[in-house]
C-alpha positions in Angstrom: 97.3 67.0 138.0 99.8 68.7 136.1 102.2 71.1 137.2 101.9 73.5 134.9 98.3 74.6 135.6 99.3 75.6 139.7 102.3 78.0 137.9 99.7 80.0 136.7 97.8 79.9 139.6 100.1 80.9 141.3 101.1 83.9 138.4 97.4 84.8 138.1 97.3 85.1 142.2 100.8 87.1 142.5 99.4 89.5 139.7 96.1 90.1 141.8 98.3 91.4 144.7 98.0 95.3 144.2 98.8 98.1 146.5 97.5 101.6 146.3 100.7 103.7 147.3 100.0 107.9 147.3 102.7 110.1 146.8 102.7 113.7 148.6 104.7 116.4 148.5 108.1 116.3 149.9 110.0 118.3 152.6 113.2 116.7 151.8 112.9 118.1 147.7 112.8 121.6 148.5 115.4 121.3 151.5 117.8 119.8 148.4 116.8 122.4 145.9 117.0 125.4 149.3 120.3 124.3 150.1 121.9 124.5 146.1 120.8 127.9 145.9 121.8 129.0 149.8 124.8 127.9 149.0 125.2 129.2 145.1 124.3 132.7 146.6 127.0 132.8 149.2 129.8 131.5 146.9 128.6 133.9 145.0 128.7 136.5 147.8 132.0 135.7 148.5 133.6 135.4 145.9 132.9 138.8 144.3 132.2 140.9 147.5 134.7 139.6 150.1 131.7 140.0 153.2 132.5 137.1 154.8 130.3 138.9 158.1 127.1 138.9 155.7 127.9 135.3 154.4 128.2 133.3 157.8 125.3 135.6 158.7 123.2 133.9 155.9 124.3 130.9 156.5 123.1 130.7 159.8 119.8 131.9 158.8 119.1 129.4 156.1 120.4 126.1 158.6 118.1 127.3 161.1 114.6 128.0 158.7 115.3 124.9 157.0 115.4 122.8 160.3 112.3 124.6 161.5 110.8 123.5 157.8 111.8 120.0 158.4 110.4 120.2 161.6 106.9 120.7 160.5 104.4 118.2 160.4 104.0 115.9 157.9 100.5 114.4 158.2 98.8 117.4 156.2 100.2 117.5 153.3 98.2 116.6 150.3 98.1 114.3 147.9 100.1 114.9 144.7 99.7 111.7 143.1 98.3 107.9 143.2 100.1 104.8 141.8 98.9 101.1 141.9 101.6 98.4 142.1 101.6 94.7 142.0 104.2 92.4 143.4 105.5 91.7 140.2 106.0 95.3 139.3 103.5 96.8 137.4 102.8 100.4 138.0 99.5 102.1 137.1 99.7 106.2 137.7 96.3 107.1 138.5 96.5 110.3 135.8 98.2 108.5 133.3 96.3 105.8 130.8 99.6 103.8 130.0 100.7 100.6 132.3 104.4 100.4 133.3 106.7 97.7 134.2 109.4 98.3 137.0 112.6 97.6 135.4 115.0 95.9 137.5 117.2 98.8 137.1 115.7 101.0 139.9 116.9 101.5 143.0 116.8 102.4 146.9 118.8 104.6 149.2 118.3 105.9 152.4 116.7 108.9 151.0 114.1 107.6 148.5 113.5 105.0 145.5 114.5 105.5 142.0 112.0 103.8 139.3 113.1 103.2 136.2 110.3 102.0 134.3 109.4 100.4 130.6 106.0 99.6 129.1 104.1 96.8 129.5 103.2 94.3 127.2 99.7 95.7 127.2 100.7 99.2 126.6 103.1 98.5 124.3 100.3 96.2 122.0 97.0 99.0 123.1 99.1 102.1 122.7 101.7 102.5 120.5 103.1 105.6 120.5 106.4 106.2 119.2 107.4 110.2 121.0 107.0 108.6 124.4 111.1 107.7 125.4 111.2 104.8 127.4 112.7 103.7 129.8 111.5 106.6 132.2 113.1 107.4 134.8 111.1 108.8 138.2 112.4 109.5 141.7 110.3 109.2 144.6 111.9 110.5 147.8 110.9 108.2 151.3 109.2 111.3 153.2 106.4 111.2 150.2 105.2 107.7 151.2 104.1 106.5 153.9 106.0 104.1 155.8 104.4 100.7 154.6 104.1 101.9 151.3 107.8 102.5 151.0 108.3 99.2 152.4 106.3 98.0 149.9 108.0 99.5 147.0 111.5 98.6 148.5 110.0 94.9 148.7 109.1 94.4 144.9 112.4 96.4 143.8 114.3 94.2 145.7 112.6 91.4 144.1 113.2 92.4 140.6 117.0 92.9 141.5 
């Protein structure tokens, strides 16, 4: 028995290994994107109209509506997109034809993943096209996955880092 034919066993059964990970919406996105302009307004505000009564005013506002928004449950929102991934870190995005490779260039941080992805050696033989810019780049933040699917991710980046 050589040794050689139970390392592509072994590749063959690690490339089988394929998770289904959906990506929803996510509350923590437009909290980021609510907070840049709350707080571009009221520099704003101050700075050219000195109503510093009007400012804290909003300020108050906008902390308390986006802690009722976070507050909301997260179990109904919908689906905005499917990926499959392997264990070896091929991504497949269920509206997309091409086939990625995680590069071992993404990350994780408390607040989601960031993918930075090339082409696979199938994509790269089946569809050459030269106006796609690779590597792309993707952020995924943690409240759009579920739990184990984040787990999951964090897993096979950790693997290729």
């Amino acid at each position: 028995m050589k040794i050689k034919n139970s390392t592509q066993w072994s590749n063959l059964y690690s490339n089988a290994s394929k998770y289904n990970i959906n990506v929803r919406d996510s509350h923590y996105k437009r909290s980021v994107y609510s907070v840049i302009g709350v707080f571009t307004s009221l520099i704003i505000l101050v700075s050219f109209t000195f109503h510093y009564g009007i400012a804290l005013l909003i300020a108050i506002i906008s902390i308390i509506s986006l802690s009722l928004f976070l507050s909301i449950s997260r179990l109904n929102r919908p689906i905005t997109s499917s990926l499959t991934l392997t264990k070896v870190g091929v991504v497949e995005f269920s509206n997309d034809q091409a086939i990625y490779q995680l590069l071992p260039e993404s990350r994780l941080s408390f607040i989601g993943c960031w993918l930075v992805l090339g082409p696979s050696e199938n994509t790269v033989t089946q569809h050459s096209n030269p106006n796609k810019k690779y590597p792309k780049q993707l952020f995924i933040f943690k409240d759009s996955l579920h739990a184990q699917d984040f787990s999951r991710l964090a897993s096979v980046i950790n693997q290729l880092g």
